[in-house]
N, C-alpha and C positions, 0 to 999 in steps of 0.2 A: 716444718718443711724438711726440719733434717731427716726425720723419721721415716716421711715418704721417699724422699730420695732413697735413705738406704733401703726401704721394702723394694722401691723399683732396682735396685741393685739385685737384691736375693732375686726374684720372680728373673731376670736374666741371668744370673746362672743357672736356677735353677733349668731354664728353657732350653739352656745349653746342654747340662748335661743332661737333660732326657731324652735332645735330638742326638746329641750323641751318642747316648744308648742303644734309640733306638736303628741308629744307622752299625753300631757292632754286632745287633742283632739279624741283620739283614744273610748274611756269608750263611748265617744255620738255617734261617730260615729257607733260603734258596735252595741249600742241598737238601732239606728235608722234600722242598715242594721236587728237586729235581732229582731225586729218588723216589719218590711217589711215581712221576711223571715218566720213570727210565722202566722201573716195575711194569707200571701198565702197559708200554707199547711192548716190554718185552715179552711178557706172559701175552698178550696179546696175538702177539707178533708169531709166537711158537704154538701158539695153540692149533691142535691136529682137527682140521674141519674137514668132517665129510660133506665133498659137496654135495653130491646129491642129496645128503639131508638138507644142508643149506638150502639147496634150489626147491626141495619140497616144502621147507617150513616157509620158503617164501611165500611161493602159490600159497598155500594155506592163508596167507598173511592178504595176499587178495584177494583172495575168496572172501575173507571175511570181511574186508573193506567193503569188498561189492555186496555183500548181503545189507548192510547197514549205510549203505549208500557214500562212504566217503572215500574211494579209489578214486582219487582226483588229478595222480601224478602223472600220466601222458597227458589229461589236458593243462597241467600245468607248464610242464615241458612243452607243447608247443604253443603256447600263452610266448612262454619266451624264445623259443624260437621265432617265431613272428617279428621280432624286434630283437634286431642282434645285443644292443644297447642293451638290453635288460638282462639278456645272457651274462652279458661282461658283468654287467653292476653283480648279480649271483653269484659269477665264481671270484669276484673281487671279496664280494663277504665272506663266500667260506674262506677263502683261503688264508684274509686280512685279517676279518671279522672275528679269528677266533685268539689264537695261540700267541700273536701279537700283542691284544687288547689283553687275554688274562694275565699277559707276561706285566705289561704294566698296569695293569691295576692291581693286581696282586701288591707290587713295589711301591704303589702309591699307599693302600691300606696298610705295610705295615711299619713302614713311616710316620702315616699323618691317624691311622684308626686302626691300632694294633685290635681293637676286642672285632671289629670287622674283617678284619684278616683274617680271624683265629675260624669266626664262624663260618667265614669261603672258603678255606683251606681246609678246613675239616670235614667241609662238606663235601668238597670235590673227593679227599682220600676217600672217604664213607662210599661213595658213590659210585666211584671209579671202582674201591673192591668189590663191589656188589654186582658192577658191570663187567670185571673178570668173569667171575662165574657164570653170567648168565650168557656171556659170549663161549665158554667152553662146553655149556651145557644144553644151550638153544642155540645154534648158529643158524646164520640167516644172511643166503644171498643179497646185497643190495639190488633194488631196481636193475642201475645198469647191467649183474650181471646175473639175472633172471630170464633173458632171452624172452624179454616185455617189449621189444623193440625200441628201449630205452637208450640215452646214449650220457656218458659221465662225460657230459660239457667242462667239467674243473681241469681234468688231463687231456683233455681232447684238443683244447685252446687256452692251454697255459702249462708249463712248466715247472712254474714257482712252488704249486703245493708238495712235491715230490721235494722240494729240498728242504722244504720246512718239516715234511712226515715222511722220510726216507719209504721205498718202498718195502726193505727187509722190515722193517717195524708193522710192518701194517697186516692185521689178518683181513681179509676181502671177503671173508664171512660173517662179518661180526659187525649185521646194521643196527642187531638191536641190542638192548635199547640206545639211542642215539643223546651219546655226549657232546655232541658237537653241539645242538639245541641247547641240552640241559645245563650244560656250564657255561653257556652265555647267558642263560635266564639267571644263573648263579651269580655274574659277574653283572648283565644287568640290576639284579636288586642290591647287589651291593654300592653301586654307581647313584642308584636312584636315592638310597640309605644312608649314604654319610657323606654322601655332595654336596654343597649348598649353593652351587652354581647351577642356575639352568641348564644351560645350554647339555650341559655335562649328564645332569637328570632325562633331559629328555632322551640322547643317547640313550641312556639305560633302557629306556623304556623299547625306545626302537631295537636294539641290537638285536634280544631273544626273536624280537616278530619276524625282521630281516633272515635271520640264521633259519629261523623256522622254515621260512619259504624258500630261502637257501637248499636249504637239505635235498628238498623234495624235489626242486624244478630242474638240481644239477642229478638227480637221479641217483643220492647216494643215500637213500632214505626214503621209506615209507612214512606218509601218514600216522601209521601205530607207533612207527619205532620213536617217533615227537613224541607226542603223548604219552610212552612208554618213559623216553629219557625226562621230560618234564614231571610226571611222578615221581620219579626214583629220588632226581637231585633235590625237589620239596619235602619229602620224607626226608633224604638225607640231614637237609639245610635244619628242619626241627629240630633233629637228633641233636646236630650243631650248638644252635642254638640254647638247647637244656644245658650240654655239658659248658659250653660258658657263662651259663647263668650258675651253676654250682660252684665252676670256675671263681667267678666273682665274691658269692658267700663265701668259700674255703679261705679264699687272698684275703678279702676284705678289704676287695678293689679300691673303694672311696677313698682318693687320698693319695693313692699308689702314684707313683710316675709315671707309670704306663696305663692308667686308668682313664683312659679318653671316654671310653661309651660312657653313656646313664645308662639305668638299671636296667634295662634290656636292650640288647643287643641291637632288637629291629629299630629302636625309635635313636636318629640321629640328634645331640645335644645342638640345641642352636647356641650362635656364637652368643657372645656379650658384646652391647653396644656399649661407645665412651656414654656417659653420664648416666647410666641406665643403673648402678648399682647407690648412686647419690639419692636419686628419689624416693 
């Protein structure tokens, strides 16, 4: 008896100091993700967009929808128009839906699933540089401001997103490809990934769908540029993914303190039940 007593002694230090680790860890982690994060709206933000190229790669962008049949966003726009109630739920998503949720989930993963954190986080930077480029190199009017007789329902009837995405931050040509999608889909599969609460999983699942249809019905996104951002952050997340699995052989994670995942990243450890390791 004595023996277990003191093993349950060490297993609570030990628990200690890992939480307290991993909560010193937090302050670098933040300024990295909010350097990341100051980067892209400001190279962003500064980026010299011709409009008129913007407004023509747009068209382009519907034309091409309309040859292949999925230029769907004025009927989605007035889908909800028709019901104010749906409007508000839409611009409640983007606006809530997004910067809020990856703020904490972010702080959740790397707390309670630092090798989850490592592969979100990486994935967003991978993704986000990659959507630098392609915002300074393909700019591209959104809907609203394509002269589609669309209208951006999020500023039109709300305030709130301008404080959360300052307007000087924002280039108003750069729909594609669409991070607002693809880093919920990123924050979705991580929710879905190392939750083991329902409730919390099903979220995951809903968020990316919600934001998807978000985009498009607030008029701040095409069809492609989903599709496009959905690509980009699943390539990304891969990438992610390899470099912490090499991560893991290099450390020789098993054992570590901070080695919460098993052996790959995607599959979350389920807990251990009481009496389950006696059998």
């Amino acid at each position: 008896m004595a023996q277990v007593r003191e093993s349950s002694r060490l297993g609570e230090v030990f628990a200690r100091r890992r939480g307290s680790a991993r909560w010193r860890a937090v302050p670098k982690e933040l300024a990295l993700v909010a350097g990341g994060v100051a980067l892209y709206f400001g190279v962003r933000g500064y980026t010299d967009a011709n409009t008129d190229v913007a407004a023509r790669h747009a068209h382009d962008i519907v034309a091409w929808e309309q040859d292949i049949g999925i230029y769907v966003e004025p009927s989605m726009q007035d889908l909800a128009d028709d019901a104010h109630w749906l409007t508000t739920i839409m611009n409640w998503v983007y606006i809530w839906g997004h910067w809020p949720v990856i703020a904490v989930t972010l702080l959740w993963l790397v707390l309670d699933h630092p090798a989850g954190y490592r592969v979100t986080r990486n994935a967003m930077l991978i993704s986000g540089g990659v959507g630098l480029f392609v915002f300074a190199l393909y700019p591209v009017a959104p809907p609203r401001l394509a002269d589609l007789g669309l209208v951006d329902t999020v500023t039109t009837y709300s305030s709130a997103y301008r404080v959360l995405q300052p307007q000087a931050f924002v280039n108003q040509y750069a729909a594609m490809p669409s991070l607002h999608a693809g880093w919920d889909l990123l924050i979705g599969i991580a929710l879905f990934t190392w939750s083991q609460h329902r409730a919390i999983r099903i979220v995951g699942v809903m968020l990316p769908a919600l934001m998807a249809v978000s985009v498009v019905s607030t008029a701040n996104h095409y069809v492609a540029d989903v599709v496009a951002g959905i690509t980009l952050v699943l390539l990304a997340r891969a990438a992610a993914v390899q470099m912490e699995r090499r991560r893991a052989l290099r450390h020789g994670s098993h054992g570590r303190a901070d080695a919460s995942p098993p052996p790959s990243p995607d599959i979350p450890r389920p807990r251990s039940r009481p009496g389950l390791a006696a059998r």
